[in-house]
C-alpha positions as CSV (number, residue, x, y, z in Angstrom):
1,X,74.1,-3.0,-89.7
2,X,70.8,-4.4,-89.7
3,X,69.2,-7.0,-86.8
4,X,67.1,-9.9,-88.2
5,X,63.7,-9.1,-87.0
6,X,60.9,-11.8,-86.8
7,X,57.7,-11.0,-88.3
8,X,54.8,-9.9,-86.5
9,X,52.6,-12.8,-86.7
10,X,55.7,-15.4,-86.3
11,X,54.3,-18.4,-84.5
12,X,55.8,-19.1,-80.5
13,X,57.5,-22.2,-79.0
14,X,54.4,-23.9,-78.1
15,X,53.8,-27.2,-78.7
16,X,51.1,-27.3,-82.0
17,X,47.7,-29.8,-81.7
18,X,47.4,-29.5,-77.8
19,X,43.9,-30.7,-77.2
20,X,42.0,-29.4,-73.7
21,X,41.3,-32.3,-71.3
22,X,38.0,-33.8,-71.9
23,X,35.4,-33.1,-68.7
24,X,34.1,-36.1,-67.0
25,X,30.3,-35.2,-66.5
26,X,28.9,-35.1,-63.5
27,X,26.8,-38.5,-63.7
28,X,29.9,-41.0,-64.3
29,X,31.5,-39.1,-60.9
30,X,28.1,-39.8,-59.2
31,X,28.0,-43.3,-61.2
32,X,31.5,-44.5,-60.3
33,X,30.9,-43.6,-56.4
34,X,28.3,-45.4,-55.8
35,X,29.7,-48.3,-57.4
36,X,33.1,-48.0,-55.1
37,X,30.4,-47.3,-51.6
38,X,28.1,-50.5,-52.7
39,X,30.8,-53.1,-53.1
40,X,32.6,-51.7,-50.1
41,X,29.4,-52.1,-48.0
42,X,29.3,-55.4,-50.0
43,X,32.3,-56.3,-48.7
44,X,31.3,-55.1,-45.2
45,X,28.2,-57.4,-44.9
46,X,30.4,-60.6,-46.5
47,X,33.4,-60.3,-43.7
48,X,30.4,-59.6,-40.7
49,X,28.1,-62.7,-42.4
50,X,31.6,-64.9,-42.2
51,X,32.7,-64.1,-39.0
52,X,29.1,-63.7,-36.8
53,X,29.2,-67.2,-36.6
54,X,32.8,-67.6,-34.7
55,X,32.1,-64.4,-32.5
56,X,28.8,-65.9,-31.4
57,X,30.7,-69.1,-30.4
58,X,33.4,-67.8,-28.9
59,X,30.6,-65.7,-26.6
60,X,28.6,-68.9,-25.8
61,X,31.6,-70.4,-24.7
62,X,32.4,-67.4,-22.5
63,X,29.2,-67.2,-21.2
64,X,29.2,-70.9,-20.5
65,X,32.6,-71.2,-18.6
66,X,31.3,-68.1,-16.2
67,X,28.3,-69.7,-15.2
68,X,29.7,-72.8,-14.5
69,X,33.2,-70.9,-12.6
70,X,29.8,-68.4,-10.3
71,X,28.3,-71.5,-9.3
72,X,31.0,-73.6,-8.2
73,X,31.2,-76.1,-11.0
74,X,27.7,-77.6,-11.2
75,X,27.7,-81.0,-12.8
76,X,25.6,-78.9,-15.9
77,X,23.1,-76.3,-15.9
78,X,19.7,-75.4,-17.8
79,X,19.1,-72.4,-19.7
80,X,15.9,-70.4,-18.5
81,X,14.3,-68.0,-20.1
82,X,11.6,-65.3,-18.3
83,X,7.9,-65.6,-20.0
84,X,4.8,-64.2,-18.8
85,X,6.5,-63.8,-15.3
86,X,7.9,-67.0,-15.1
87,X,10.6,-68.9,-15.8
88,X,10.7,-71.6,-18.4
89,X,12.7,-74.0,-20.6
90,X,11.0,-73.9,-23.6
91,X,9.8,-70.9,-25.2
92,X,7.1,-70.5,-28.0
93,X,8.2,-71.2,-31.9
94,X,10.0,-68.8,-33.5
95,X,10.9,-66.8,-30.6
96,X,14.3,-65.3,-31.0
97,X,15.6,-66.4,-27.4
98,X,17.9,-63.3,-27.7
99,X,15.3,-60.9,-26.9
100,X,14.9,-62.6,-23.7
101,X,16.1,-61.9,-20.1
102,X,17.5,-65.6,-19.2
103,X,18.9,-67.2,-16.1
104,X,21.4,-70.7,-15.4
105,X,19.7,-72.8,-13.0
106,X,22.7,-75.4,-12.2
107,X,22.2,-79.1,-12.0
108,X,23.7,-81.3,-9.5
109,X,24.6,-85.2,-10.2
110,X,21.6,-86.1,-9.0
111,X,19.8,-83.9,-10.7
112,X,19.2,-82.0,-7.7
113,X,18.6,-77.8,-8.4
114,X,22.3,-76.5,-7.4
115,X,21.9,-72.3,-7.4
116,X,21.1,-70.1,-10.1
117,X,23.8,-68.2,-12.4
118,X,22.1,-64.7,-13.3
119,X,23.1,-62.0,-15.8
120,X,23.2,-58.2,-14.6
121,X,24.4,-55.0,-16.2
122,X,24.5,-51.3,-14.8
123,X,25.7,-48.0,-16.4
124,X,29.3,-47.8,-14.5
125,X,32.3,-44.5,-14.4
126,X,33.1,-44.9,-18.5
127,X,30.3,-47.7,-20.2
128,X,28.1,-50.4,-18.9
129,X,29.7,-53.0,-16.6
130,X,28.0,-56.4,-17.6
131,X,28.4,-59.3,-15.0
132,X,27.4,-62.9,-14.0
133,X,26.4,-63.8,-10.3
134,X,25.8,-67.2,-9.0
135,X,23.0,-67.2,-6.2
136,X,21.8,-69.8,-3.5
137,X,18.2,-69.5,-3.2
138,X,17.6,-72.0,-0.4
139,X,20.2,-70.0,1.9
140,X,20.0,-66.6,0.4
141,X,23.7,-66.2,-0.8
142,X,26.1,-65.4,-3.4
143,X,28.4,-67.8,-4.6
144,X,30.5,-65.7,-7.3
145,X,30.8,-63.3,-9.2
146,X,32.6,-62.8,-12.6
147,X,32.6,-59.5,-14.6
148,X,31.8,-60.2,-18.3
149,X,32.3,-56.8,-20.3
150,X,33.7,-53.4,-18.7
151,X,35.6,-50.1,-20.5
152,X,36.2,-48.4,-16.9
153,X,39.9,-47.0,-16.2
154,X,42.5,-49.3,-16.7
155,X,44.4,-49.9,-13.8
156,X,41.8,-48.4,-11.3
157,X,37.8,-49.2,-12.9
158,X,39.0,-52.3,-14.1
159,X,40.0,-53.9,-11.0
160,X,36.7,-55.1,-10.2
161,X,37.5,-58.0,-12.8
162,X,41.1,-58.1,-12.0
163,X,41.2,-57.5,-8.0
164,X,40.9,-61.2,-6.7
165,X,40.3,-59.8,-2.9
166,X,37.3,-57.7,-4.5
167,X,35.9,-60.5,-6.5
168,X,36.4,-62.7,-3.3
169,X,34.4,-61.3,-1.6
170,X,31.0,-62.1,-3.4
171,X,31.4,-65.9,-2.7
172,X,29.5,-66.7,0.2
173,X,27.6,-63.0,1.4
174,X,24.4,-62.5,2.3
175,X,21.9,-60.3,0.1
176,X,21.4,-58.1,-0.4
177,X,24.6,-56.2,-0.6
178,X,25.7,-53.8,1.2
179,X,29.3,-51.3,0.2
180,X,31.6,-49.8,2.5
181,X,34.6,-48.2,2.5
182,X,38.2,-50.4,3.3
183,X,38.1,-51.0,6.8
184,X,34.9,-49.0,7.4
185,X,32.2,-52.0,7.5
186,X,30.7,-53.2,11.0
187,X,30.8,-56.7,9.8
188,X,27.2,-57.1,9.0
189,X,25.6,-59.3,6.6
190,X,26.0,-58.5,3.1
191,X,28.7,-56.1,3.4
192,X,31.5,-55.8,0.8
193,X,34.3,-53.5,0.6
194,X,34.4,-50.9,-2.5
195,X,37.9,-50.6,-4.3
196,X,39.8,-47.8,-2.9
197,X,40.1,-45.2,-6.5
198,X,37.2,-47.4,-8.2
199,X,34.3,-46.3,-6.0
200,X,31.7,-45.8,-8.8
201,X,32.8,-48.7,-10.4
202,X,33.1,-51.3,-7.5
203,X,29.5,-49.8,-6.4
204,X,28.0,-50.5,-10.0
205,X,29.0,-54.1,-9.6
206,X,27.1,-54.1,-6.2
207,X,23.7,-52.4,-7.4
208,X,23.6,-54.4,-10.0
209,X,23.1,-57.4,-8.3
210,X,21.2,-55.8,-5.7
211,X,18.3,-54.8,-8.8
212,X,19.0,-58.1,-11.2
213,X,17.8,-59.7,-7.8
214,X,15.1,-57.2,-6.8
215,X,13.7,-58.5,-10.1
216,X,14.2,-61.9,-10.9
217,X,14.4,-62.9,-6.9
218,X,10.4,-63.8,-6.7
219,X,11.2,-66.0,-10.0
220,X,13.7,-68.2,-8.4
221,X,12.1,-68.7,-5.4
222,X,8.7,-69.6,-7.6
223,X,10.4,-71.8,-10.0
224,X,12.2,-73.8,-6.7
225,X,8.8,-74.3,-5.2
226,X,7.1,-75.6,-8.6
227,X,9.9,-77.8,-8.8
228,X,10.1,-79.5,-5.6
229,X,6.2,-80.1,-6.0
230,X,7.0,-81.1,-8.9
231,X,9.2,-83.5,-7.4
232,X,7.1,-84.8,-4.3
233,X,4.1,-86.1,-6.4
C-alpha cells in the first residue's frame, strides 16, 4: 500500500503576498515629537497667560486684607516702595515695582500716619516662612503679625499661623524680640514664647522681624520725620 507523499518543493500554509512593515525613518519620529512637545508647551504658556491674571489678584487681595488685619484696621494705607535708601510713593517710569522691597504705611481718618505693615521672609525647618508685621514707630511696637506662605510640618511647623496664643502674642511687644521657652521668660520687654515641637519654626518667625526691622527701621523712622516736617510748614 502506498502513502501519498507531497512533493518536495510543495508550498506551506502560509499566507501568500505578506509584505514587511514599512520603516518610519528616523526624521518623521524626530519631526512628529517635536510637534507633540511645541504645542504642549503651547498649551503650557496659553493656560499660565490665562490664569496669571486671577492668581495675581487673588494675591493682592491677600496681601491687602493682612496688612490692613497687622495694623488694626487703618482707615487705608499707602504703598511704599525703598529707592536710593528711602522710602517713596512714586517710583521712576518703567520700573517694575515687583523688584522692589515695599512697605504699608497706614492712614488714619485724618490722614494722620497710623503704623507701618512690613513684609519679612526667613529660611524656616522645611521652606521659607514669608510673613507681614504691623509696627508702631512712635512707640516702638508690634501690632500683629500674620504668616503669609509656610510648608513647615503640619500639625507642629505650621502652628505659627494656626496657634492664636502664638500669633497673640506679637500685638503689642516691644522690639526687638526676644524667644523663650513656655514658661521660661522673666517677663522682659520683647519676649515671646516659642511653640513647644515648632522651635525652629516659631524662632524663624521671630528673626525675621528682628532683621526686616534691623533694615528697614532707620527708613520708617526717616520717612515719619520728613513727614511731620512736612506737615508743620
Amino acid at each position: 500500500m502506498s502513502a501519498a507523499t507531497s512533493p518536495p518543493n510543495a508550498p506551506t500554509n502560509a499566507p501568500e503576498n505578506v509584505q514587511a512593515r514599512p520603516e518610519v525613518s528616523s526624521w518623521r519620529l524626530v519631526a512628529t515629537l517635536a510637534l507633540a512637545g511645541a504645542l504642549s508647551g503651547l498649551m503650557l504658556v496659553s493656560v499660565h497667560q490665562w490664569t496669571q491674571p486671577a492668581i495675581q489678584a487673588h494675591k493682592a487681595e491677600v496681601l491687602r486684607t493682612a496688612v490692613l488685619e497687622v495694623l488694626g484696621g487703618p482707615e487705608t494705607y499707602e504703598t511704599l516702595y525703598v529707592i536710593d535708601g528711602a522710602l517713596t510713593a512714586t517710583v521712576p517710569d518703567g520700573t517694575d515695582v515687583r523688584t522692589l522691597e515695599a512697605v504699608y504705611a497706614g492712614v488714619g481718618p485724618d490722614g494722620a500716619l497710623d503704623g507701618f505693615a512690613v513684609p519679612a521672609a526667613r529660611p524656616g525647618f522645611q521652606d521659607v516662612v514669608s510673613l507681614i508685621f504691623g509696627y508702631d514707630a512712635a512707640t516702638g511696637t508690634l501690632r500683629g503679625m500674620k504668616v503669609l506662605g509656610n510648608k513647615e510640618t503640619p500639625g507642629l511647623g505650621d502652628r505659627i499661623e494656626k496657634d492664636t496664643a502664638f500669633t497673640a502674642q506679637f500685638d503689642g511687644t516691644a522690639v526687638p524680640l526676644i524667644g523663650v521657652k513656655p514658661g521660661r521668660g522673666s517677663g522682659a520687654d520683647g519676649e515671646i514664647d516659642t511653640i513647644t515641637g515648632a522651635t525652629i519654626s516659631s524662632r524663624t518667625v521671630i528673626v525675621a522681624i528682628n532683621e526686616a526691622l534691623d533694615r528697614v527701621r532707620p527708613l520708617l523712622d526717616a520717612y515719619v520725620n520728613a513727614r511731620e516736617a512736612e506737615a508743620a510748614r
